[in-house]
C-alpha positions as CSV (number, residue, x, y, z in Angstrom):
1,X,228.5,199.2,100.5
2,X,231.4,201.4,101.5
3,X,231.0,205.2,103.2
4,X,232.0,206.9,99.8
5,X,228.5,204.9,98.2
6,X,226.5,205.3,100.9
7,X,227.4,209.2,101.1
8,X,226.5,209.4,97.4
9,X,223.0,207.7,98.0
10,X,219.8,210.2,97.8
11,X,218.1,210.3,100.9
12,X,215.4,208.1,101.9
13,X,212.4,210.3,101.7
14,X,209.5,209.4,104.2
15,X,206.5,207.4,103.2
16,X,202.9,209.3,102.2
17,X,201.5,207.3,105.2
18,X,203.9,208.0,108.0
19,X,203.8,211.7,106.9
20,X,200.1,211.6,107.3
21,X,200.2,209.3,110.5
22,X,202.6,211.9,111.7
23,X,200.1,214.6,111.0
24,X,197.0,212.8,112.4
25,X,195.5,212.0,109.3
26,X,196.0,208.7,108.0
27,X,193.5,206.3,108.3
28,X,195.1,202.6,107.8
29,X,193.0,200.9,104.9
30,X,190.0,202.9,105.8
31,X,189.8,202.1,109.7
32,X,189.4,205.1,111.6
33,X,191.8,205.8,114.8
34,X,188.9,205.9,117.5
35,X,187.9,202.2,115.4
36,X,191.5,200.9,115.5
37,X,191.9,202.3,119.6
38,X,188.5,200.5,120.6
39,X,190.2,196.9,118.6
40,X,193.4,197.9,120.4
41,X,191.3,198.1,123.9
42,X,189.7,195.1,123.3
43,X,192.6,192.7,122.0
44,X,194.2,194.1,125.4
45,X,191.6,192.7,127.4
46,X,191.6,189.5,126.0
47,X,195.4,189.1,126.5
48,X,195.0,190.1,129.7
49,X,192.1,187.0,130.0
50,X,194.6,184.7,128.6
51,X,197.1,185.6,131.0
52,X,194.9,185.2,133.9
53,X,193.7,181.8,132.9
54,X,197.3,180.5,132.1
55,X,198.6,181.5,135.7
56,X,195.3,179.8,136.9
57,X,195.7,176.5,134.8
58,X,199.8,176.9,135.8
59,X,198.5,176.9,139.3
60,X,196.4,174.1,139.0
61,X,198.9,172.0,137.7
62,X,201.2,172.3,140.2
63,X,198.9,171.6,142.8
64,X,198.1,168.6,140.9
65,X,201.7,167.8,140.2
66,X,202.3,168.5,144.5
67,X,199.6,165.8,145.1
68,X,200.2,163.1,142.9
69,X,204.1,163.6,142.3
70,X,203.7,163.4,138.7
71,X,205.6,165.8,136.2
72,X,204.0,169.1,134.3
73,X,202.6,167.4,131.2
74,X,201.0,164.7,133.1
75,X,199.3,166.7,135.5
76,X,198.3,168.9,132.8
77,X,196.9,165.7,130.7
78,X,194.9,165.3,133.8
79,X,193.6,168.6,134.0
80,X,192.8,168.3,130.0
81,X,190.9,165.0,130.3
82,X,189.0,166.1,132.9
83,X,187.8,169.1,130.9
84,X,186.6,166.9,128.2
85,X,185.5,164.5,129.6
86,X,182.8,167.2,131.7
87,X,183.0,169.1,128.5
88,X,183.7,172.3,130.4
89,X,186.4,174.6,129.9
90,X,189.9,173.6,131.1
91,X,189.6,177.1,133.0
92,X,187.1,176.2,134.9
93,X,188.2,172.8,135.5
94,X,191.0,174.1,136.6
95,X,189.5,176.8,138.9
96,X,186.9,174.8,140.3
97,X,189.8,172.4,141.5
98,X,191.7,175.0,143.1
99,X,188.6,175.7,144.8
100,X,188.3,172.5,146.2
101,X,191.8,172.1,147.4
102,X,191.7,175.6,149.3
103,X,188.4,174.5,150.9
104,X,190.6,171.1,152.1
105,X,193.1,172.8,153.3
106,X,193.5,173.5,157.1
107,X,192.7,176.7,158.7
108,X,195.4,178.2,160.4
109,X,195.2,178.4,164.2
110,X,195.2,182.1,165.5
111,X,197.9,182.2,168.2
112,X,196.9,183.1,171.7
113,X,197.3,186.9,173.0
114,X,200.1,185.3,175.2
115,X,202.2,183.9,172.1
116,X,201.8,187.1,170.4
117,X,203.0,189.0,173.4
118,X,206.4,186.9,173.6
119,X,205.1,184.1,176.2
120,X,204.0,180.8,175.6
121,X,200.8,179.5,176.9
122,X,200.9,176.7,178.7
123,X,196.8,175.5,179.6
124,X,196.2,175.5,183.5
125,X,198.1,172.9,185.6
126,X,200.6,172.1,182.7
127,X,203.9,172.0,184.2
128,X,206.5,174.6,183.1
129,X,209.4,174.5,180.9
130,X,212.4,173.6,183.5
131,X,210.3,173.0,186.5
């Protein structure tokens, strides 16, 4: 379409329902706003959910593939089979294993007031560096 059409085109004119939207009026096929902001709240909360439990099951999975040096989907399959084979949800598989390998996991040793203050500890009668 050149410029000279295009000039010569009548104006788009706005639609009934984006007049009214615009006025605070419209109701989309009958739902009322408050009706379509309480869906709106709710469908956000439940993306929010899935998000939460795909980072979790993400999580899992690497752990799993860290242990058993296997790749994503395999670690994943894991994660999968276990959930139906408990017939339980692979989020909770998946949470209840992360669980588990925090509570294997080492606690960290506090260092001594002397490391913290720049020294190193040494335990009576141990022998100094360079003596």
């Amino acid at each position: 379409m050149s410029v000279v059409e295009s000039q010569n085109r009548e104006p788009t004119r706005p639609v009934p329902q984006a007049v009214a939207a615009a006025e605070g009026s419209f109701e989309p096929d009958g739902v009322e706003i408050d009706g379509l902001a309480e869906a709106l709240a709710v469908e956000n909360e439940q993306l929010r959910d899935a998000l939460q439990t795909r980072e979790l099951i993400g999580r899992a999975t690497g752990v799993l593939m860290g242990q058993r040096r296997c790749d994503a989907d395999e670690a994943l399959a894991l994660l999968i089979r276990l959930s139906q084979d408990t017939n339980t949800k692979l989020r909770d598989v998946a949470d209840a294993f992360l669980d588990e390998f925090r509570a294997d996991l080492p606690t960290q040793r506090q260092p001594t007031t002397t490391e913290t203050a720049g020294g190193t500890h040494h335990p009576p009668g141990a022998l100094e560096p360079g003596s």
